[in-house]
C-alpha positions in Angstrom: -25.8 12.5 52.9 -23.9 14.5 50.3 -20.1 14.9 50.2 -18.4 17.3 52.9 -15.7 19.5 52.1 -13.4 16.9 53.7 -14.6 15.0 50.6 -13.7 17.3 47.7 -11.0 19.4 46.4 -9.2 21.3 48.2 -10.2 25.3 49.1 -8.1 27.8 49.8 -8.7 29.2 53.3 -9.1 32.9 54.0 -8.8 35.0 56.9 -10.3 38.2 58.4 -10.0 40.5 61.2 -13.2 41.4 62.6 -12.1 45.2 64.1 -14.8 47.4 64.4 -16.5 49.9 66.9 -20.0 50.2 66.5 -22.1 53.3 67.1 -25.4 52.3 67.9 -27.2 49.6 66.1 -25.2 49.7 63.0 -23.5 47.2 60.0 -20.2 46.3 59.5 -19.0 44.5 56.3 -16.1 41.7 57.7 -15.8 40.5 53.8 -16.7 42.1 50.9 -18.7 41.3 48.3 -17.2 38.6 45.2 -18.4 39.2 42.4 -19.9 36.0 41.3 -19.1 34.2 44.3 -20.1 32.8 47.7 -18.8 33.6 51.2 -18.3 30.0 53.5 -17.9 30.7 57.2 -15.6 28.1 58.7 -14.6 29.8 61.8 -15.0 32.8 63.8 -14.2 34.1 67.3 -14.9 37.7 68.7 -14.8 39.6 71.8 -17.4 42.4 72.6 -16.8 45.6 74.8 -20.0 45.3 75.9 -22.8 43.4 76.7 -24.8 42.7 73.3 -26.3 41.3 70.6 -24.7 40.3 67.4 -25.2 39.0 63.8 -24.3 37.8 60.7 -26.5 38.9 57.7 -26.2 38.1 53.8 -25.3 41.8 52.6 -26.9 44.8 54.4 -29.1 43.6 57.3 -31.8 46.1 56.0 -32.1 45.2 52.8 -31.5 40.9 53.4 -32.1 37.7 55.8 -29.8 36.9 58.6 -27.2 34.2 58.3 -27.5 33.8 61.8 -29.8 34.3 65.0 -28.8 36.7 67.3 -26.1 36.4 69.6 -25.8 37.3 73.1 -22.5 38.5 74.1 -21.9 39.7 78.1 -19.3 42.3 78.6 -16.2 41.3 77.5 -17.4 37.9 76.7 -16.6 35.5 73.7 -18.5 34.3 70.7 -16.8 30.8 69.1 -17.8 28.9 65.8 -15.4 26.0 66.2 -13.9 24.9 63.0 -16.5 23.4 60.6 -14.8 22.5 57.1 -18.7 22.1 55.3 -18.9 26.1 56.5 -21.5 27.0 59.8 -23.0 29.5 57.2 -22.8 30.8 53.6 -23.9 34.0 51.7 -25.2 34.3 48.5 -23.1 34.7 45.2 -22.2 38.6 45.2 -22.9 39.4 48.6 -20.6 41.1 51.3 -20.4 39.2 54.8 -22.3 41.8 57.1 -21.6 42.2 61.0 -24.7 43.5 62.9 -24.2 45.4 66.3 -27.6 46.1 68.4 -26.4 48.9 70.2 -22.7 50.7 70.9 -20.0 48.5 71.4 -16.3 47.6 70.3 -15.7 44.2 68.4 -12.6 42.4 67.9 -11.7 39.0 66.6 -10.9 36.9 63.2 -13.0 34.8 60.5 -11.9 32.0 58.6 -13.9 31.3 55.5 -13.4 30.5 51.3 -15.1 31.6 48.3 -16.5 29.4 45.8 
């Protein structure tokens, strides 16, 4: 198995809030584009308003593939990626982080990630 990020230099960690109300199925960008560089998840939690379905996509979910599947969240329920140094998901150089909501909903929460 290759070398983890415990193995290699250090990065410098980032965070985000995730704030957003959502008006019907719609995208949210949580981090913007890099020019040049990846976005590494290492941590996220969120709250929803509402019972729903959310996900992460690799720039515009209309134009891209998912980072992730699609998340159930109940009313006022909890999504949690636990810390994960080696990153739960990455997007592609240049592309923004993108937040998916299935239907209306209010979204609140943080995201810890680094660029490389």
């Amino acid at each position: 198995m290759g070398a983890g990020l415990r193995d290699i230099s250090p990065k410098e960690v980032l965070s985000a809030p995730i704030s957003n109300q959502f008006s019907g199925n719609a995208d949210h960008t949580v981090i913007a584009a890099v020019t040049g560089k990846k976005i590494v998840v290492i941590g996220f939690f969120f709250t929803a308003s509402a019972a729903q379905t959310l996900q992460f996509f690799n720039g515009a979910s209309s134009e891209t593939n998912p980072l992730t599947g699609t998340m159930t969240v109940n009313a006022n329920g909890w999504i949690k990626g636990n810390y994960n140094p080696d990153g739960h998901f990455t997007t592609s150089a240049g592309k923004a982080l993108v937040l998916e909501s299935g239907n209306t909903v209010t979204v609140g929460g943080w995201i810890n990630y680094y660029v490389e």
